[in-house]
MARGU-859890 format. One record per residue: residue in three letters; x negated, y negated, z of N, C-alpha, C in turn. Coordinates in steps of 0.1 Angstrom, whole numbers, padded with zeros to 4 digits, always signed. Layout:
<vexbas>
alaXYZXYZXYZ ...
</vexbas>
This chain:
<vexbas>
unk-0026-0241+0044-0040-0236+0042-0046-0231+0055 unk-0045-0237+0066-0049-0231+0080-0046-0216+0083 unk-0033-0217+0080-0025-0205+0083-0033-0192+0075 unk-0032-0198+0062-0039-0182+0053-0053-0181+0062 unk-0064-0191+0059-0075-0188+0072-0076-0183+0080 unk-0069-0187+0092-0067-0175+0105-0061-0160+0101 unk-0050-0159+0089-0050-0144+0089-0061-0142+0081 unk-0066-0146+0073-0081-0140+0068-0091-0136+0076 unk-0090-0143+0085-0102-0143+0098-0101-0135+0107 unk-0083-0135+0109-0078-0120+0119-0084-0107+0112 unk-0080-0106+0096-0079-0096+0091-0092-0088+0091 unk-0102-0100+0091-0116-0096+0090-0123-0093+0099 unk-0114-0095+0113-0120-0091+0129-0113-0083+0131 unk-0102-0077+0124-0097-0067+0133-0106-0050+0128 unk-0108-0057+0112-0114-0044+0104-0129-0045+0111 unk-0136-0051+0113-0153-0052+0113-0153-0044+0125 unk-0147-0034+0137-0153-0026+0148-0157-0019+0136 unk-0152-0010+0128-0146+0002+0123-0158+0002+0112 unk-0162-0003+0110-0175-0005+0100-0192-0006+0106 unk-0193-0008+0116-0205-0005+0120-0207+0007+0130 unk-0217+0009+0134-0220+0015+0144-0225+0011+0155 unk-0231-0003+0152-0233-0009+0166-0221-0016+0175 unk-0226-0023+0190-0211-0028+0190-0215-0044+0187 unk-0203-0050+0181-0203-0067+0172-0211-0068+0168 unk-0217-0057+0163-0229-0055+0149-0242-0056+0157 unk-0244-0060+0171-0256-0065+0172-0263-0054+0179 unk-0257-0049+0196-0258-0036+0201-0260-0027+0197 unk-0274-0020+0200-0271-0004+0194-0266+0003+0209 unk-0258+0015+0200-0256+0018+0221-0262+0037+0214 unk-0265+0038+0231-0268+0052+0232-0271+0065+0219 unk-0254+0067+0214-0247+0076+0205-0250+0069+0192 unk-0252+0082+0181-0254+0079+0167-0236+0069+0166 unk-0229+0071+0171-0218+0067+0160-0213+0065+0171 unk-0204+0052+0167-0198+0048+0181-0181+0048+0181 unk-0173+0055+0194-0164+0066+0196-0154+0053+0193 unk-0144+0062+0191-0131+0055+0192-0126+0040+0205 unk-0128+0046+0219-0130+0038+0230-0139+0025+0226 unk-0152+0025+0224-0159+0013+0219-0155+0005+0208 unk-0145+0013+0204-0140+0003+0189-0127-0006+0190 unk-0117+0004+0202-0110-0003+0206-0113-0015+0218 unk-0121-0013+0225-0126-0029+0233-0129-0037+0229 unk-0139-0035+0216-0147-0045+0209-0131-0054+0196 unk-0126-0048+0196-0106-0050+0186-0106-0063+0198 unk-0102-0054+0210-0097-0065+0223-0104-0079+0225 unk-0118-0073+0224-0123-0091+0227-0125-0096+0208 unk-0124-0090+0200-0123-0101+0188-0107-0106+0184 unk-0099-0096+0189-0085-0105+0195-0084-0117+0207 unk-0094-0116+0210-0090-0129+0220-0100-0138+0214 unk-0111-0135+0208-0119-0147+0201-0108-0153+0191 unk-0102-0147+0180-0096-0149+0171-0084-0158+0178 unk-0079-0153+0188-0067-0164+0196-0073-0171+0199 unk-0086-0177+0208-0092-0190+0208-0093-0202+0199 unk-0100-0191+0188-0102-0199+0175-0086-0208+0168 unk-0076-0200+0168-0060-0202+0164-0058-0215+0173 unk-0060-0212+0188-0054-0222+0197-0056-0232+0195 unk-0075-0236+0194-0080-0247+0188-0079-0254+0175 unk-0073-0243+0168-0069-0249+0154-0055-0254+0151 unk-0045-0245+0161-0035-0256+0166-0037-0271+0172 unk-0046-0271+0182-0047-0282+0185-0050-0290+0181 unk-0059-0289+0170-0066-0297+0160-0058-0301+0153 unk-0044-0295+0142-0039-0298+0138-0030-0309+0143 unk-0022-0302+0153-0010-0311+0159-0010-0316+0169 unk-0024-0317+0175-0026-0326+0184-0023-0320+0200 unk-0014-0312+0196-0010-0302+0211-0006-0287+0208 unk-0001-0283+0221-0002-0266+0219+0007-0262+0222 unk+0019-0255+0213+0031-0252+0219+0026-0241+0236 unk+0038-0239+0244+0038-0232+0252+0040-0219+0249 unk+0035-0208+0250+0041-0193+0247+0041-0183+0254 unk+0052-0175+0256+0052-0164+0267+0048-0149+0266 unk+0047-0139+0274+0042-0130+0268+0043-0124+0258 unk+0057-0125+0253+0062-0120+0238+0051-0119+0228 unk+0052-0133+0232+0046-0140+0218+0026-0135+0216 unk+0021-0135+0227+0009-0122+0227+0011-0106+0228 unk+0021-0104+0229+0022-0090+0227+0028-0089+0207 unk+0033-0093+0205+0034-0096+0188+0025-0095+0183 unk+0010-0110+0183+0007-0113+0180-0007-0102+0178 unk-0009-0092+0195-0020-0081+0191-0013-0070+0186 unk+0002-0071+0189+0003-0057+0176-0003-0063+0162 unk+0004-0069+0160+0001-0077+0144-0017-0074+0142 unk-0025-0078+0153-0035-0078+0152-0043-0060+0151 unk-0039-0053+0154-0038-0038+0153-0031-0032+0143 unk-0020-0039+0130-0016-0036+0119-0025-0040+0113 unk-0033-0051+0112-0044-0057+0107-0057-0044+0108 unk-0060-0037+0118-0068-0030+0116-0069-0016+0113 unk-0056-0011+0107-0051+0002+0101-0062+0004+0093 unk-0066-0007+0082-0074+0002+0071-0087+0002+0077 unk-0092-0002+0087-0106+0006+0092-0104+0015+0099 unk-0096+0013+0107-0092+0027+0114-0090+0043+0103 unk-0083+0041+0094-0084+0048+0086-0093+0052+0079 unk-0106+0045+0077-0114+0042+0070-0128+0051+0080 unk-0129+0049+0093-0137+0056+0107-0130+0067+0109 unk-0124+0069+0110-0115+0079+0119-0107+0091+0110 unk-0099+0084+0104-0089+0097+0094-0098+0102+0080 unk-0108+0093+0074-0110+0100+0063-0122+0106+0064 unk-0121+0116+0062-0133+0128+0062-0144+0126+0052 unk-0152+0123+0051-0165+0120+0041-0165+0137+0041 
</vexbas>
């Protein structure tokens, strides 16, 4: 049950740049619509929120935290970036 959660919660942080125009909803910045570059930093830090969140939910669970090497974060933000194809797609490729 943990498990579906965090990808529901990845899934839902990797799509939410791609849907506003502010940045983390809260920021207005400068420009009507905010560029590609601000979508991908704001991906970066809700990838590391979302790994926080996981770490501590490991821990919670099992009391400790396996060790992991870079692999295993470089996986885990591609995965986190297949996660956000459909807003990307959704901002970017489809032409209104």
């Amino acid at each position: 049950m943990t498990q579906t959660i965090l990808l529901l919660l990845a899934f839902i942080a990797a799509n939410s740049p791609w849907f506003s125009s502010r940045l983390f909803y809260v920021i207005r910045l400068k420009s009507i619509s905010k560029n590609l570059a601000w979508c991908l930093f704001e991906l970066s830090i809700l990838y590391l929120i979302v790994g926080s969140i996981s770490f501590y939910a490991e821990y919670a669970t099992l009391g400790q935290v396996s060790p992991q090497g870079w692999e295993f974060y470089t996986v885990t933000f591609s995965l986190f970036l297949v996660f956000a194809f459909p807003g990307f797609i959704y901002k970017i490729l489809w032409k209104k």
